[in-house]
C-alpha positions in Angstrom: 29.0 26.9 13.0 29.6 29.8 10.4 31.3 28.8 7.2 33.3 31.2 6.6 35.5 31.9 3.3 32.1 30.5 1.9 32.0 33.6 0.0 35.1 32.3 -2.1 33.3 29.6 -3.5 29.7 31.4 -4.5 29.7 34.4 -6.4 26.0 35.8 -5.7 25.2 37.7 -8.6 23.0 41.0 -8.4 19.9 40.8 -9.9 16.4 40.7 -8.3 16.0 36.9 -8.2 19.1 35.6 -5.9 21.5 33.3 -8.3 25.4 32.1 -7.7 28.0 30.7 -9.6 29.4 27.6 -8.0 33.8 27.2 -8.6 34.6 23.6 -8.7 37.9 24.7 -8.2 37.5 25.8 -4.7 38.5 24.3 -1.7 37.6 24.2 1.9 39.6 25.7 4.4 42.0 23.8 6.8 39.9 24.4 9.7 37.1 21.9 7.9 39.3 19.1 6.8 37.6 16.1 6.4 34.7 17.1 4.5 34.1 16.3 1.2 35.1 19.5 -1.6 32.9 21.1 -1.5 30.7 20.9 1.6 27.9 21.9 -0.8 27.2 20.0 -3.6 25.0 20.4 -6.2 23.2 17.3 -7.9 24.3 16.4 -11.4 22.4 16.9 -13.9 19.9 19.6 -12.4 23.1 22.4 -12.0 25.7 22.2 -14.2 29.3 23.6 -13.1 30.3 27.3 -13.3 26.2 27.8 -14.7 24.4 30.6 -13.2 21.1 29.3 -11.8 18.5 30.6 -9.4 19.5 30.5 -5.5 15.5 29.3 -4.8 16.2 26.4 -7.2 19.6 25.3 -6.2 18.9 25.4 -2.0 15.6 22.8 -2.8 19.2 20.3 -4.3 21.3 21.1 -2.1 22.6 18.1 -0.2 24.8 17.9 3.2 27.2 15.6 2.9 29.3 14.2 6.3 26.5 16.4 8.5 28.0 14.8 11.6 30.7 17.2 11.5 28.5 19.9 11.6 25.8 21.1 13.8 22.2 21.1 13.0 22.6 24.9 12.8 25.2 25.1 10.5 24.6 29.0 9.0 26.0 30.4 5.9 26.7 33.7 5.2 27.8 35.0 1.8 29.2 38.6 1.0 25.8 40.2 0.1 24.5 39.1 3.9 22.1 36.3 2.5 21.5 34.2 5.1 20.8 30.1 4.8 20.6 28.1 7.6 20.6 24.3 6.8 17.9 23.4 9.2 15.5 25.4 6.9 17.3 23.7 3.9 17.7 19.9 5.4 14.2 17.8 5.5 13.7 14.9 7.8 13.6 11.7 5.4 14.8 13.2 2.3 17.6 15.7 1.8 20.2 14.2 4.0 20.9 10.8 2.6 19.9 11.2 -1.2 22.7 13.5 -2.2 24.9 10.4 -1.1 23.0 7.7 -2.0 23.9 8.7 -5.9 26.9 9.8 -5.0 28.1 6.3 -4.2 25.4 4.6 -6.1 24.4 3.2 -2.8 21.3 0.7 -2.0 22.0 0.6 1.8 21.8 4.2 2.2 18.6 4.0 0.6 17.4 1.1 3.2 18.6 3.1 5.8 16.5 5.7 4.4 13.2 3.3 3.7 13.4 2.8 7.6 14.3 6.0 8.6 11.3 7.5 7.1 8.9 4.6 7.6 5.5 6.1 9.6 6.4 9.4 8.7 4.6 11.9 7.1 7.5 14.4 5.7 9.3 11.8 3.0 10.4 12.5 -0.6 7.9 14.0 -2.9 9.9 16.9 -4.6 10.2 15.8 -8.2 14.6 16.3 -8.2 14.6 13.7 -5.0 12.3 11.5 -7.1 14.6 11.7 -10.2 17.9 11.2 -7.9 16.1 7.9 -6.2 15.2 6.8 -9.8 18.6 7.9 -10.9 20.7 5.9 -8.4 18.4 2.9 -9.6 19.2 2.8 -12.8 23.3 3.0 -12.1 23.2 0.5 -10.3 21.1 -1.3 -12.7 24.1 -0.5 -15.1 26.6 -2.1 -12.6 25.5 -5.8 -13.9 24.0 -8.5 -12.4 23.9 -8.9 -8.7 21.4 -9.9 -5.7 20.3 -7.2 -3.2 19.4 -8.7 0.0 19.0 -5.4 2.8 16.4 -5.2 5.6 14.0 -2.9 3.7 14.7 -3.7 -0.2 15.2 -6.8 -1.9 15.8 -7.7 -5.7 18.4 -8.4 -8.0 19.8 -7.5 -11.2 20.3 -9.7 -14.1 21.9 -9.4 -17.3 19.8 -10.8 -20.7 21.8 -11.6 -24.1 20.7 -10.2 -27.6 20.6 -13.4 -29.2 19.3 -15.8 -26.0 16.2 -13.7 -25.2 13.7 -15.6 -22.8 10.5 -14.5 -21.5 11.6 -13.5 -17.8 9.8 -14.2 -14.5 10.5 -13.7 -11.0 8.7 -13.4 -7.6 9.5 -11.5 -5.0 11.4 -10.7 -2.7 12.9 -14.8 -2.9 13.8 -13.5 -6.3 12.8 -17.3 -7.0 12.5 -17.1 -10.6 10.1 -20.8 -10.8 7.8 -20.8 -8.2 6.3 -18.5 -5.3 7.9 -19.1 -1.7 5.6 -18.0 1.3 7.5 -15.0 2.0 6.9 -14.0 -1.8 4.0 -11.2 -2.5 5.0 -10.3 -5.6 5.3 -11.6 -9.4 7.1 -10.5 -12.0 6.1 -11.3 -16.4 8.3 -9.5 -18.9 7.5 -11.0 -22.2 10.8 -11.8 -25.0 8.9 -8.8 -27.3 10.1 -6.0 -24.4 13.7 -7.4 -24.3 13.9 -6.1 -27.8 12.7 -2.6 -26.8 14.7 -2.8 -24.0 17.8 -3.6 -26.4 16.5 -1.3 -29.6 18.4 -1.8 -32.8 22.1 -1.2 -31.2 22.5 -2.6 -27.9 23.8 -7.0 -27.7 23.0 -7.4 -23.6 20.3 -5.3 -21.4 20.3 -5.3 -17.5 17.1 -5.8 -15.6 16.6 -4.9 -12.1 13.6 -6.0 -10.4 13.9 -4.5 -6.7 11.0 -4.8 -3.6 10.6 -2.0 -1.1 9.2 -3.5 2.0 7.2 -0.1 2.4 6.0 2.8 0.8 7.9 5.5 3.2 9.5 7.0 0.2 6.1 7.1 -1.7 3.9 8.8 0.2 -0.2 9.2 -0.6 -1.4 12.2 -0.6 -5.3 11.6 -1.1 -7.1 11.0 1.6 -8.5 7.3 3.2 -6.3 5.9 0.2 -3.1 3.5 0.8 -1.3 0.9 -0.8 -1.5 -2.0 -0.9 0.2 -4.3 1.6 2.6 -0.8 1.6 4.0 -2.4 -0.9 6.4 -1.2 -4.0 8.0 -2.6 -6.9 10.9 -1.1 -9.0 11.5 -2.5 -12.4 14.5 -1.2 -14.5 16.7 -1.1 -17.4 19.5 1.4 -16.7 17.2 4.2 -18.6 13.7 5.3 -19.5 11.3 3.3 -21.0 7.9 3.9 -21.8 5.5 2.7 -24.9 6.3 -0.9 -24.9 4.7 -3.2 -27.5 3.5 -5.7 -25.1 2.4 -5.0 -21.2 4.9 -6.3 -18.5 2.9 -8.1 -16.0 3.5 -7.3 -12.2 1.0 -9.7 -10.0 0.6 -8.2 -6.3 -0.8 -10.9 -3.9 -3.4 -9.4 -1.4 -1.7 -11.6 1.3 -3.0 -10.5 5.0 -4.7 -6.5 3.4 -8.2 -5.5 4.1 -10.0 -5.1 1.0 -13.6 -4.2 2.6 -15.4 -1.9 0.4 -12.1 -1.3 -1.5 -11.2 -0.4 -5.1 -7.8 -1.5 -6.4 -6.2 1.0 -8.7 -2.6 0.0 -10.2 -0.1 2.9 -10.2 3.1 4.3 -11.0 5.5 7.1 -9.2 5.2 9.9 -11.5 5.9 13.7 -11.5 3.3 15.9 -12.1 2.7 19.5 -13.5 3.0 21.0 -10.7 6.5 19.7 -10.0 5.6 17.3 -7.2 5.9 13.9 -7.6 2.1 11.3 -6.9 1.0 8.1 -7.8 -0.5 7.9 -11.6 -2.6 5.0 -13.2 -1.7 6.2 -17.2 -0.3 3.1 -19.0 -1.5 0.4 -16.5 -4.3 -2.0 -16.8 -5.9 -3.4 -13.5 -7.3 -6.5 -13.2 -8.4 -8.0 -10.1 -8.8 -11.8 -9.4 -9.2 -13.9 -6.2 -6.3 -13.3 -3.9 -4.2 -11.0 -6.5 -4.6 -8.1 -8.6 -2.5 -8.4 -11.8 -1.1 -4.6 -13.1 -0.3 -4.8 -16.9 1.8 -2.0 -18.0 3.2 -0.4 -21.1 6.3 1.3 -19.5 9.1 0.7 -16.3 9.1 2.8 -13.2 8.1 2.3 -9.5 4.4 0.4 -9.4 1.8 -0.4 -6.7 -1.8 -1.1 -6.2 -3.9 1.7 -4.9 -6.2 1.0 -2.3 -9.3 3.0 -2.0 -12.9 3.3 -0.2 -15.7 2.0 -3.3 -17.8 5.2 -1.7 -18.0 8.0 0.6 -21.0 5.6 2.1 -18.0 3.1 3.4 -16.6 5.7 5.7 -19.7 6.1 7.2 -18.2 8.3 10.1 -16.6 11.9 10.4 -13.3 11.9 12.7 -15.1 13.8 15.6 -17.6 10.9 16.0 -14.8 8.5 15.6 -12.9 10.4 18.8 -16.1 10.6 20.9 -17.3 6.8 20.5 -13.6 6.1 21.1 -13.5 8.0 23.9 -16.8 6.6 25.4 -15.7 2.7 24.4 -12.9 3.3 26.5 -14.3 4.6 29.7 -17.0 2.1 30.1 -14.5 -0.8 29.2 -12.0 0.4 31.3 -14.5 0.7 33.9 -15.9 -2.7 33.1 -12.6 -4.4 33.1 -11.9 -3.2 37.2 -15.6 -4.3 38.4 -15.0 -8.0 36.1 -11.4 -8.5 38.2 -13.5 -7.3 41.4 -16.2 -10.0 40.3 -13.2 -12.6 39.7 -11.4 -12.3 42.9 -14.8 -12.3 44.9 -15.4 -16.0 43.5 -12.3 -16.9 44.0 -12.7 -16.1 47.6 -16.0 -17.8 47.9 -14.9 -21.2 46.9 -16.8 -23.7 46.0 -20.1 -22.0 44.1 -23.4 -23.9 42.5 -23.3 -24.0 38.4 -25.0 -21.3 38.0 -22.8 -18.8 39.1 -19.9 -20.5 38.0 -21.5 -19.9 34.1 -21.5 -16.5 35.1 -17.8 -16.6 36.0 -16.7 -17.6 32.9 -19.0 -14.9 31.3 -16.9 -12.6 33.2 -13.6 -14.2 32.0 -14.8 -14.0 28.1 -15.8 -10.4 28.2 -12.7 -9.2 30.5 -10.5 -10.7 27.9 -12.9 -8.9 25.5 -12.7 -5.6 26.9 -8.3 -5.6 27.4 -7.7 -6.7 23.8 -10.2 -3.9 22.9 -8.6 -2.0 25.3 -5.3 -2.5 23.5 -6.1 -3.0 20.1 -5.1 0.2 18.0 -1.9 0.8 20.1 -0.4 -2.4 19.0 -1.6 -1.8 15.8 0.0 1.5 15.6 3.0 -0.4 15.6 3.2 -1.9 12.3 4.3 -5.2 13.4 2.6 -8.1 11.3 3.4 -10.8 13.4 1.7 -8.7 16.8 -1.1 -7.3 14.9 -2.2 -10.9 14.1 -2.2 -12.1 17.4 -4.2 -8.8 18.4 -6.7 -9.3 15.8 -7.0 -13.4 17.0 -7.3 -13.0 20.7 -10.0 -10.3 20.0 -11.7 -12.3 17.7 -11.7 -15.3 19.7 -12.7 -13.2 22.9 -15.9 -12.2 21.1 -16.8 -15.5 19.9 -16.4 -16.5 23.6 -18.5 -14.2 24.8 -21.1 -14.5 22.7 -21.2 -18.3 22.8 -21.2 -18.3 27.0 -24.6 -15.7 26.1 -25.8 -18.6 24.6 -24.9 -21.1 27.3 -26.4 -18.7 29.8 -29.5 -18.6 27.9 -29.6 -22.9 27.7 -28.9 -22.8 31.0 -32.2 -20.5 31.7 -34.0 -23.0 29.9 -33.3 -25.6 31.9 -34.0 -24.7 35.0 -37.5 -21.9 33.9 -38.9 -24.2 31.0 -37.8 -27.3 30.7 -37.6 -28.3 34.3 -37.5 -31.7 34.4 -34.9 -34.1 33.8 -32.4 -31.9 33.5 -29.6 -33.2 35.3 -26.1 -33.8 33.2 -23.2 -35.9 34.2 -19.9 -33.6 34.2 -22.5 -30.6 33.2 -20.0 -27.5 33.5 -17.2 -29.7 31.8 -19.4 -29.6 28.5 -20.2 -26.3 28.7 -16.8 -25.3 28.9 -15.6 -27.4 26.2 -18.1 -25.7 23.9 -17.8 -22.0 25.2 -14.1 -22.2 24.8 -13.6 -24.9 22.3 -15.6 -24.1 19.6 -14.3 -20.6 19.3 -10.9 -21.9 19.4 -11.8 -24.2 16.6 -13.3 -21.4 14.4 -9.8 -19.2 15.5 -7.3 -21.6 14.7 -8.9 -22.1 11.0 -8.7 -18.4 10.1 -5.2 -17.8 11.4 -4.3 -20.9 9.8 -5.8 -19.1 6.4 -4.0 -16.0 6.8 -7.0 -13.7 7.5 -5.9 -12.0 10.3 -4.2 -9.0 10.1 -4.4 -4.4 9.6 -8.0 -3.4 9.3 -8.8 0.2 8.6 -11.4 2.2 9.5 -12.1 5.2 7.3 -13.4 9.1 8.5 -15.5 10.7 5.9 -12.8 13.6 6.1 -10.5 12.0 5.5 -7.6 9.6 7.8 -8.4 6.1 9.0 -8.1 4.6 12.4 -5.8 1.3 12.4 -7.0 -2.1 14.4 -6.2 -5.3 14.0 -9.3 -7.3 12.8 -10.5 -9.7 10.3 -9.0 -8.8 6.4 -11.6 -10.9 4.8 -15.2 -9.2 4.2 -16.9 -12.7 4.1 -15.6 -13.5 7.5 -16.5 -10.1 9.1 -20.5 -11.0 7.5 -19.2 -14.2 8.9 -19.1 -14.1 12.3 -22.1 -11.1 12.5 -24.6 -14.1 11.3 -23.3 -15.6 14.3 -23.9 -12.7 16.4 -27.3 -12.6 15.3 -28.0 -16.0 15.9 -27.2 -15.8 19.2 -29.2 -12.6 19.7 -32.1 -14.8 18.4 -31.7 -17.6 20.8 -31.0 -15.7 23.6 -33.6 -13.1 23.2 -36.4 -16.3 22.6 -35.6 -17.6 26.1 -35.9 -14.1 27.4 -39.2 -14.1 26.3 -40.3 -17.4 27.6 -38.7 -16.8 30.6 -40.9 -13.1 30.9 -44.0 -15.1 30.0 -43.4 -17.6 32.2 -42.9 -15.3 35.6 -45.9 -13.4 34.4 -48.1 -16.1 34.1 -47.1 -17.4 37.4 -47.9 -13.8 39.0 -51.3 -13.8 37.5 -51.6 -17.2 39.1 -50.5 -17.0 42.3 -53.3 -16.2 45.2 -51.1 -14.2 46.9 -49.5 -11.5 43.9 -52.6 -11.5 41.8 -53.9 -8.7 43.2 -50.7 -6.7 43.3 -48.4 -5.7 40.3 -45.2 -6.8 39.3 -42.6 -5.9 42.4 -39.5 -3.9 41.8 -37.6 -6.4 42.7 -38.9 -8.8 39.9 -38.4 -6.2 37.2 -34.9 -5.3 37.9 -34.3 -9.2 38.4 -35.3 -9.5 34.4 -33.6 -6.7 33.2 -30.6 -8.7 34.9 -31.4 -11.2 32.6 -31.6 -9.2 29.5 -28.5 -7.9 29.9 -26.9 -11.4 31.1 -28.1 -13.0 27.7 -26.5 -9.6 25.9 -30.0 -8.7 24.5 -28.9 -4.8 24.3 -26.3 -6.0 21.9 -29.4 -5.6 19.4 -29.0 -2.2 18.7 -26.4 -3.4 16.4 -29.5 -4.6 14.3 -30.4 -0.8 13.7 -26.7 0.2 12.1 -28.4 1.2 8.8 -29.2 4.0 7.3 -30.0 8.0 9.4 -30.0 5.4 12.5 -26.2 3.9 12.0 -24.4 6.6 14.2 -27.1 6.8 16.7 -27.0 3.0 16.9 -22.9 2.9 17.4 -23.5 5.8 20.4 -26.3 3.6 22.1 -24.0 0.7 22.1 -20.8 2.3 23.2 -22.4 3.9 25.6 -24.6 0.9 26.9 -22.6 -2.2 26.1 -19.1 -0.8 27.3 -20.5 -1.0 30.8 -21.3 -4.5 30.5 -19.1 -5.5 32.7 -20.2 -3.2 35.4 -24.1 -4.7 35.1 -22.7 -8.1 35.1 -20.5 -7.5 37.8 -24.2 -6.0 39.5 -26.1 -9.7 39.0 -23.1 -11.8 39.9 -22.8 -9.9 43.5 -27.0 -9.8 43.7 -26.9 -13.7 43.7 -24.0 -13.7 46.2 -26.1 -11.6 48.6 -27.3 -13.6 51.4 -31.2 -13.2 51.2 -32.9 -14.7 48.2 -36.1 -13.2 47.8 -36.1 -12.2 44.3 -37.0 -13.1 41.2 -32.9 -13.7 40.1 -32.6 -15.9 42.7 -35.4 -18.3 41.9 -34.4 -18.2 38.3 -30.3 -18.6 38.6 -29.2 -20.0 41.7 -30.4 -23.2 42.2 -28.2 -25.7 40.7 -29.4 -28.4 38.2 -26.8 -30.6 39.5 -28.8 -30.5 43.1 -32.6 -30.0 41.8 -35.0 -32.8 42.2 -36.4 -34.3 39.0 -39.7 -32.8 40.4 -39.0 -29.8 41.7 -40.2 -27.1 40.2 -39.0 -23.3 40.0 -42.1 -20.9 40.8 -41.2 -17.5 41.9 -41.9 -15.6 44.9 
């Protein structure tokens, strides 16, 4: 739509640099009733009326107001033929609701504008946005006390007396002023000594508004692998500036469900720059970190937050083009593990009735199918930012590890029995017991953490710079945690191995018949069945340190996502109808049906 008359209202001057004078006097023609006079307007304080200013600096504060009567092409074309179109002038997340938002001094346009912008990367970082945000804060500061309860920002305003000062506290967003409520990740400790800076020498009553953005959309971070954290941003203000306060205020942020692995925690404030563009700053704040909270002690009011960053470039140990490939590679061999472990699945299913020992391998197969799809589907639900989802991601993969590495273990006891120990071996309700401790014990261990809270967003950083999102484990100590137990399964499993490889050796050396031969094909491929079925090429995780770490992650990506596929390889070998190898001596027979005396020697 062309605006015409437009011309009437702008009086482009004709100098070198492009400037107008803006007539507050002028009015919009008939044929655009219904918008507000003018259809441009330009943000108080930055341009005042009738004052000559620089086109280049007034089109960055321009502001649309009622743009759904115009078209997203909306051209304007003054007497001297400059041209502005306003989809070079409007911004996705910032110029279209500001303007109005102090207009009307209006919190739910700035909620609407929190959600609108949230996961995207073009949101409000010129310095005149960041003052008219700030501005509409403090007016409605001004207004007087009053609770703000939207879907993005929460806080309140309250209103403190001259001669009834009282140290103030508050946690947020409840806006409980006693205790914390679960919801609650934030606390707030203004001391009496700041109410009288806040008051000065003139003033009988301040306001103080304490408001909680649920996410940092409107406070981008521009450095790279950084973030805030918990996205998480506080607002504390009196109507007006204040900075140089005699005593800190004291803003505790809880570390709730964040991943703080290899993290440093820097407290921050919004501030603008030199360069005109608004960041996050750390002058004036003191950061203190505790168990489960870092405490930010600052001399001065603004916007604050804890800035989350990697200790060292050590901790992001891998560039993004590694990061893509082992992805890549991870999800070809699961997703071509995860249709041979269904295959292996309905096969059993088909079979019936089938001895213990391929029933342990059945529930193998379950535990690392479950493994593969929430790997499988890990950083897509994570991608969506939805607390609630990411911690049941983060659980059921957690869970479908420990499963799968406890039925490792089983596999190996069950080896035991039936290679070394031999005898007396039979149990009542054998497979019953199993179960209850390949599936129970990881539950067990599951339901404690979620009941802790330590589920949740883990990031994974790139050495230039971005992170990949999954939902993991957000404790470091439980991460070390649950390797130990990795490792101790390794161990166990990789003992029995070795027994079991010393024990078919031995018995080929001894045998009349194979002594003078070497060890068959047959018999070899039958223990590298075994290795793999007790996980023993999970080792290479063992060698993640140091020149050897990436090399390590590629090995196992490469080898270990088509687990599946080899196990899927045994379980249909001992299903085969002729039993001559080594894997059927060692697997199939049942301890339920073996005779105290019988003994296992193979072929």
């Amino acid at each position: 739509m062309d605006l015409r008359n437009i011309h009437q209202c702008i009086d482009f001057g004709q100098s070198e640099v492009p400037s107008f004078t803006w007539s507050s006097n002028c009015k919009l023609p008939d044929s655009l009733s219904g918008l507000s006079d003018c259809i441009i307007n330009i943000i108080h304080p930055y341009v005042d009326d009738c004052k000559e200013t620089p086109l280049m600096k007034c089109v960055d504060q321009w502001t649309f107001i009622n743009m759904e009567n115009l078209s997203q092409t909306t051209t304007i074309k003054p007497q001297n033929n400059i041209t502005i179109t306003t989809s070079n002038i409007l911004r996705e997340c910032d110029s279209e609701d500001i303007g109005q938002t102090y207009k009307n001094n209006d919190l739910i346009s700035v909620d609407e504008l929190i959600r609108k912008c949230k996961g995207k990367s073009n949101t409000v970082k010129n310095v005149q946005k960041l003052i008219s945000i700030k501005n509409t804060f403090h007016n409605i500061t001004k207004q007087g006390p009053q609770k703000v309860i939207l879907e993005s920002l929460k806080g309140s305003v309250t209103s403190h007396q001259k001669n009834n000062l009282l140290n103030f506290r508050m946690a947020l967003p409840s806006t409980n002023k006693a205790t914390l409520e679960k919801m609650d990740d934030i606390w707030l400790e203004i001391p009496t000594e700041d109410f009288n800076d806040f008051l000065g020498k003139t003033k009988g009553e301040v306001n103080l508004g304490a408001f909680w953005f649920e996410n940092d959309s409107l406070f981008p971070v521009e450095e790279n692998n950084t973030k805030l954290l918990n996205s998480r941003v506080v607002s504390i203000d009196v109507g007006e500036d204040i900075s140089g306060l005699s005593t800190n205020i004291k803003i505790t942020f809880l570390f709730q469900n964040a991943s703080l692995e290899n993290k440093s925690l820097t407290c921050v404030f919004w501030d603008v720059g030199n360069d005109n563009v608004a960041h996050w700053n750390s002058s004036g704040c003191v950061t203190e970190t505790e168990e489960n909270q870092t405490v930010c002690s600052c001399d001065h009011l603004s916007f604050f937050a804890v800035l989350m960053a990697p200790d060292s470039v050590s901790s992001a140990s891998l560039s993004s083009s590694s990061v893509w490939l082992l992805t890549l590679l991870s999800r070809v061999g699961c997703g071509i593990s995860l249709c041979f472990l269904c295959l292996a699945l309905l096969i059993h299913l088909r079979r019936g009735k089938s001895d213990d020992s391929l029933c342990i391998h059945i529930h193998l197969c379950v535990a690392l199918l479950c493994l593969n799809l929430t790997f499988l589907t890990n950083d897509s639900l994570a991608s969506l930012g939805i607390h609630g989802l990411c911690v049941a991601t983060a659980t059921a993969t957690h869970y479908s590890l420990l499963c799968t590495l406890t039925w490792f273990s089983l596999e190996g006891f069950h080896l035991y029995l039936l290679i070394i120990r031999v005898f007396n071996i039979h149990f009542n309700r054998y497979l019953l017991k199993l179960g209850l401790v390949g599936w129970g014990i990881p539950g067990i261990v599951v339901t404690i953490i979620v009941a802790c809270g330590k589920y949740g967003e883990y990031n994974l950083y790139q050495q230039d710079g971005g992170a990949v999102k999954m939902c993991w484990l957000t404790d470091s100590a439980l991460t070390t945690v649950s390797f130990s137990y990795f490792v101790l399964t390794f161990v166990v499993n990789v003992l029995c191995f070795g027994s079991v490889t010393v024990k078919v050796v031995r018995a080929h050396r001894q045998s009349p018949v194979l002594r003078g031969s070497g060890m068959s094909r047959g018999t070899v491929l039958s223990l590298l069945g075994l290795a793999w079925l007790l996980g023993v090429s999970w080792g290479v995780l063992l060698f993640q340190f140091g020149p050897l770490k990436e090399t390590a992650f590629y090995i196992f990506c490469t080898v270990n996502s088509l687990h599946g596929f080899f196990l899927f390889l045994r379980y249909w070998a001992l299903t085969r109808p002729e039993k001559a190898s080594i894997s059927t001596a060692t697997t199939v027979a049942s301890s339920t049906e073996m005779h105290p005396t019988e003994r296992l020697v193979p072929d």
